[in-house]
C-alpha positions in Angstrom: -147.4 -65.2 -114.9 -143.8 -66.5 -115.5 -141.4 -68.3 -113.5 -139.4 -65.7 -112.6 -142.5 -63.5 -111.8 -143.5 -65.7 -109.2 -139.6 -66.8 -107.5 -139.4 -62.5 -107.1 -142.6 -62.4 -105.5 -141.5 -65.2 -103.2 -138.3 -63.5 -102.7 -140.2 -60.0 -101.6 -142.1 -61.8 -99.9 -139.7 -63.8 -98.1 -137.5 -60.6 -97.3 -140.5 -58.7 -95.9 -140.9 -61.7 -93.6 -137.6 -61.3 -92.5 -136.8 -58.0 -92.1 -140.3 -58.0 -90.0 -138.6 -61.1 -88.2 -135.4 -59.3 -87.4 -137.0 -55.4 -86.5 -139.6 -58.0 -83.9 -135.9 -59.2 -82.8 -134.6 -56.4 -82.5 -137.3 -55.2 -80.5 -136.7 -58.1 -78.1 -133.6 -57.4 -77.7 -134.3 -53.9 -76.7 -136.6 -54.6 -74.3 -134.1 -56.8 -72.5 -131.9 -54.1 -72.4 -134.1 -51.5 -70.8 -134.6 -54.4 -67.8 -131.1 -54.7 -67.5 -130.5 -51.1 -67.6 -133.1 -50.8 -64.9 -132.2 -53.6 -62.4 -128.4 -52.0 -62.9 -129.6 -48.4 -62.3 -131.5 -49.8 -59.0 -129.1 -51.7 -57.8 -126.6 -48.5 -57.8 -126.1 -46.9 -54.0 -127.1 -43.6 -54.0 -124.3 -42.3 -51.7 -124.3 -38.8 -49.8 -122.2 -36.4 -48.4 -122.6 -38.5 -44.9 -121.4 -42.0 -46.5 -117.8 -40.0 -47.3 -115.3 -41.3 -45.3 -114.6 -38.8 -41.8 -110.3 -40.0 -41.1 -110.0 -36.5 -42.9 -113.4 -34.7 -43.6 -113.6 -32.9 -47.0 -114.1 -29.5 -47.3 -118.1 -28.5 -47.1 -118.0 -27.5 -50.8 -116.5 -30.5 -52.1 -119.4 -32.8 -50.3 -121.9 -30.4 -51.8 -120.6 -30.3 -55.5 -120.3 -34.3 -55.1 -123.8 -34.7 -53.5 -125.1 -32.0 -56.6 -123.2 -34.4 -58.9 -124.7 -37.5 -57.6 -128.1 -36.0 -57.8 -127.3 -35.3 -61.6 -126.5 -38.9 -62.3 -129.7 -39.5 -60.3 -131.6 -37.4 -62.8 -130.1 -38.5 -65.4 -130.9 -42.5 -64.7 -134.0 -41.6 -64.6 -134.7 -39.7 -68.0 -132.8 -42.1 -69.7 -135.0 -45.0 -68.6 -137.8 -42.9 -69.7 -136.4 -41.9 -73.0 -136.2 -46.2 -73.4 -139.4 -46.3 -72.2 -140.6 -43.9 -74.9 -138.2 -45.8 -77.5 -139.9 -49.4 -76.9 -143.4 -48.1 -76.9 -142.6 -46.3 -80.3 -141.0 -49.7 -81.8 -144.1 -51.6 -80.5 -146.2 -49.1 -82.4 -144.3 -49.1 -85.7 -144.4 -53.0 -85.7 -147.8 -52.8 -85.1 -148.8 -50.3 -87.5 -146.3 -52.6 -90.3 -148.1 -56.0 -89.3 -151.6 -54.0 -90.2 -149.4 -52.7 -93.3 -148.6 -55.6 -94.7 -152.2 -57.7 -93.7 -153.7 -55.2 -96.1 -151.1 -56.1 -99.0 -152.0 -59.1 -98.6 -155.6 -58.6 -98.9 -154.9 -56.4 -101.5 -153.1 -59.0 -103.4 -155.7 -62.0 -102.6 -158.6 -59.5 -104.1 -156.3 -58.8 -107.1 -155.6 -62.4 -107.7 -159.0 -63.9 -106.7 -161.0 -60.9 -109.0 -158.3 -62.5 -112.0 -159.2 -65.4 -111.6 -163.0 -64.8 -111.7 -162.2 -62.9 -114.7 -160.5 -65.6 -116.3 -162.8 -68.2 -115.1 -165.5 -65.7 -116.9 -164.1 -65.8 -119.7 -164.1 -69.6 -120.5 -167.3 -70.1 -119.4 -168.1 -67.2 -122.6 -166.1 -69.3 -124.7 -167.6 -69.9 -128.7 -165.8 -73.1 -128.5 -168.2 -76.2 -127.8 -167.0 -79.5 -127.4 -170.3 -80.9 -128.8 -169.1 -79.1 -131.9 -166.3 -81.5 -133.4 -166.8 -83.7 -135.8 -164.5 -87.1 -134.4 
């Protein structure tokens, strides 16, 4: 095996490192964001028709079509921190199922190069050449 065999196996090797390193990061990132996203969502006052303001009352139907709305956005808070929910415990799985990916290259690769070097190692011990041979 060459020079230049071996620097590109470092090299895919190195860039599956970090492209693993930065989809983990990623991740991390994510899941900070979902917290955030939560704790804001939380934090929101759910207001009603009763918290509007009675100097002048609205009309009935505009409390109504603003509670409805409200209770949309309500709804909606909550399916979209599901849907991250969902999202992270998907990425978690695909990292996972790429960390068991790549443990079986590797093991694939050590069997490969340890089952060479048996081979190789086979061969010079079948060797015709005897030192004991030589006339010095």
């Amino acid at each position: 095996m060459g020079d230049s065999n071996v620097t590109k196996i470092t090299d895919k090797y190195s860039e599956d490192i970090e492209f693993y390193n930065a989809c983990r990061q990623h991740y991390l990132q994510r899941v900070e964001a979902t917290k955030l996203f939560k704790l804001k969502t939380a934090s929101l006052p759910v207001s009603s028709a009763s918290d509007v303001p009675t100097t002048r009352s609205p009309p009935l139907r505009q409390c109504e079509r603003q509670s409805s709305l409200e209770e949309s956005l309500v709804n909606l808070r909550k399916e979209m921190s599901s849907l991250m929910d969902m999202d992270l415990s998907l990425m978690k799985q695909m990292l996972t199922l790429n960390e068991a990916i790549e443990e079986m290259k590797a093991k694939r690769l050590y069997t490969v190069s340890k089952d060479s070097l048996c081979e190789s190692s086979g061969r010079m011990t079948a060797s015709d050449f005897s030192v004991s041979d030589n006339n010095f």
